[in-house]
N, C-alpha and C positions, 0 to 999 in steps of 0.2 A: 405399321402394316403388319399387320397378322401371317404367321406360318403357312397357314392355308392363300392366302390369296399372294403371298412370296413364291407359293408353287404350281398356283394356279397361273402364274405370270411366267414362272419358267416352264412349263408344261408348254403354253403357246408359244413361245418364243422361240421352242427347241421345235416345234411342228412349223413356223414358221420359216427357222433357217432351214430345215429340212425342207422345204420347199422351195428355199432360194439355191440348196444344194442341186435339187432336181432342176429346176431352169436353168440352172449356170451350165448341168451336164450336158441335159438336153439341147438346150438351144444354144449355147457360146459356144460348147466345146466340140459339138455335133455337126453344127450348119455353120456358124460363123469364121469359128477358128480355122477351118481347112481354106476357107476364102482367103486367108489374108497372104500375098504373097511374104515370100523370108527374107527380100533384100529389101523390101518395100519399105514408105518412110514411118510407116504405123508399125511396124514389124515390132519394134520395141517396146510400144507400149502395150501390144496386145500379149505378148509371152509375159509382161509385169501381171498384167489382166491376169494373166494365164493361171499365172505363181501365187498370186497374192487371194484369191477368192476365197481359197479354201482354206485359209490360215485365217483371213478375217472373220468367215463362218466358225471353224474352229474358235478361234476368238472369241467371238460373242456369243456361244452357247456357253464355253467355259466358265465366262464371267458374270452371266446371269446365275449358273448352278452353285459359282462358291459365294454371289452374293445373298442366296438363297440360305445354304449352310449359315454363310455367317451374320445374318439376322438371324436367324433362328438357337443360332448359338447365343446368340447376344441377349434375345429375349431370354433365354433359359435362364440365364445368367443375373438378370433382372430379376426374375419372380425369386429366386435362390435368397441375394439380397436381401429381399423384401420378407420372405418367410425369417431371416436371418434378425432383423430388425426387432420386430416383436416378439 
């Protein structure tokens, strides 16, 4: 896969979570999350919900961005090689 279209795949994927960031604000943590009583028996899994979103968004923008770098590093590192060769 080519550098351009490794960035062109993180470019949407970071507008993407960005969008899963806006829905989770808007509508979980906006309208849902005040719904849910705190001694209740979903109590628990909705504050994991709660905690966990935006660490797996963080997450997976990260790790499209350094798998972005490191193809790109790795192709460089190929043509180098190759120039090295002959």
């Amino acid at each position: 896969m080519s550098t351009w279209q490794r960035a062109q795949f993180a470019f949407i994927s970071t507008i993407a979570s960005a969008i899963g960031g806006i829905l989770y604000v808007e509508v979980f943590s906006a309208v849902i999350l005040p719904l849910v009583d705190p001694d209740g028996i979903f109590s628990t899994p909705v504050i994991w919900l709660d905690r966990l979103v935006p660490v797996i968004l963080a997450t997976f923008v990260l790790a499209v961005w350094v798998w972005v770098i490191a193809g790109a590093v790795r192709d460089e590192r190929t043509v180098d090689r190759r120039r090295v060769r002959r």
